[in-house]
C-alpha positions in Angstrom: 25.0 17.5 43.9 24.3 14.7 41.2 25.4 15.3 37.9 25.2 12.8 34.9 27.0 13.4 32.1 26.4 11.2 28.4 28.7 10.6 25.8 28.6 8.5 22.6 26.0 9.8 20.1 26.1 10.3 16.9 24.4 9.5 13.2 25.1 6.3 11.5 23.1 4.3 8.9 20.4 1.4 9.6 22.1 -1.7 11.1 25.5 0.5 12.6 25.8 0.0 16.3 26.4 3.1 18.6 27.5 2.7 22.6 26.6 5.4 25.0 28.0 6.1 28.5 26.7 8.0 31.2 29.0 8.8 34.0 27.7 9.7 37.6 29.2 11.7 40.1 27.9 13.1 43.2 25.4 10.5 44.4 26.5 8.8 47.6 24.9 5.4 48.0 26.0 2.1 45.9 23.0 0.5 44.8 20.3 2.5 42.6 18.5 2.4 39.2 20.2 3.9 36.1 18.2 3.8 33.2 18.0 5.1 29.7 15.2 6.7 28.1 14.7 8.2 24.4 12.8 10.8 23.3 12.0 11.5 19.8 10.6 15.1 18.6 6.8 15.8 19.1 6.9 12.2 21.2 7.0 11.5 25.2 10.1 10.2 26.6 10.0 6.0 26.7 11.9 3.6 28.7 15.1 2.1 27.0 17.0 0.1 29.4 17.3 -0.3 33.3 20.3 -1.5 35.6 20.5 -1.7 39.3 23.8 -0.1 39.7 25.9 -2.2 41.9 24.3 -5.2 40.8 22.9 -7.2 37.8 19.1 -6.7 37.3 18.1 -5.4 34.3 15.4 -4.4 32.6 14.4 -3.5 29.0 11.8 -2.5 26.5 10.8 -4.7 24.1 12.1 -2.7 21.4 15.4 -3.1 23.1 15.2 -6.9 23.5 18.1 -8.9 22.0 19.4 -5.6 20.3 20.5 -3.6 22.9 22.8 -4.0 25.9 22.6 -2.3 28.9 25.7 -2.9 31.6 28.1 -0.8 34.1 31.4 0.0 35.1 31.2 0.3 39.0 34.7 1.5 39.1 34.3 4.0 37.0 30.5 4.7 38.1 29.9 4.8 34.0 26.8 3.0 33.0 26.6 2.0 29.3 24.3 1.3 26.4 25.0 -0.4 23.5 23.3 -0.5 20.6 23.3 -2.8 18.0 21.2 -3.2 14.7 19.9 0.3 15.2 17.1 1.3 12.9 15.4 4.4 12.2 12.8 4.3 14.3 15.8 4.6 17.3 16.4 7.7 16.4 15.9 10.9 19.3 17.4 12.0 22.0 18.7 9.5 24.7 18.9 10.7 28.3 20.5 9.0 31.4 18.6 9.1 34.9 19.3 7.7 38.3 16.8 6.9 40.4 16.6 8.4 44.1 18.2 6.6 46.8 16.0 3.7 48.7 13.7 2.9 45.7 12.6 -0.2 44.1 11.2 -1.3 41.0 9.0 -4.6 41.1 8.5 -4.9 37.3 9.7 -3.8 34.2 6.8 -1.6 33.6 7.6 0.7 37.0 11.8 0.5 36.1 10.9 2.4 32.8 8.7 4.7 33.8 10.4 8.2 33.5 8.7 9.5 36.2 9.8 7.1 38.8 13.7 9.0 38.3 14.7 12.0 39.6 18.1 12.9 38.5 18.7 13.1 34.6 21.5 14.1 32.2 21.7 16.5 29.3 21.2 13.7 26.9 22.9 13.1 23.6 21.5 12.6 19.9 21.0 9.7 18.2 20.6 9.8 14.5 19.9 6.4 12.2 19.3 6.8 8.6 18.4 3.8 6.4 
């Protein structure tokens, strides 16, 4: 059974930085997608950041771009985001997903699709205030 488990959120004020983990245990091939999404109330849930696990492609929203970090502990099988500047308009809920074993993602615009993942985590809140 797959199970992902986040970590790390919190409230802090506009321009804080915030990391998240997301630890994976039950899923029994090497190389997948792990991505994070963020859902804010009343919104649908949008693509944050995307790693192959096992190896270095990545993938991010331009929101993200050049403020947020996306990377992975293979030993640990712990991916993690880290956020940086964070303003207000990051705020929601932040979920972890894996995708299923065996697919690809050509493009940024398929790697953050939300429905291209099958497994997801319970999420964790992120708060900014300015």
């Amino acid at each position: 059974q797959v199970q992902l488990v986040e970590s790390g959120g919190g409230s802090v004020q506009d321009g804080r930085s915030l990391r998240l983990s997301c630890t994976v245990s039950g899923y029994p091939y090497r190389a997948y997608y792990m991505a994070w999404f963020r859902q804010a109330p009343g919104k649908k849930r949008d693509g944050v950041a995307v790693i192959r696990f096992g190896e270095s492609a990545t993938y991010y929203s331009n929101s993200a771009k050049g403020r947020f970090t996306i990377s992975q502990d293979s030993a640990k099988k712990t991916v993690y985001l880290q956020m940086d500047s964070l303003k207000p308009e990051d705020t929601g809920m932040y979920y972890c997903a894996a995708a299923a074993p065996g697919v690809y993602f050509p493009n940024a615009d398929t790697a953050l699709n939300p429905f291209r993942y099958t497994y997801w985590g319970q999420g964790t809140q992120v708060t900014v205030s300015s």
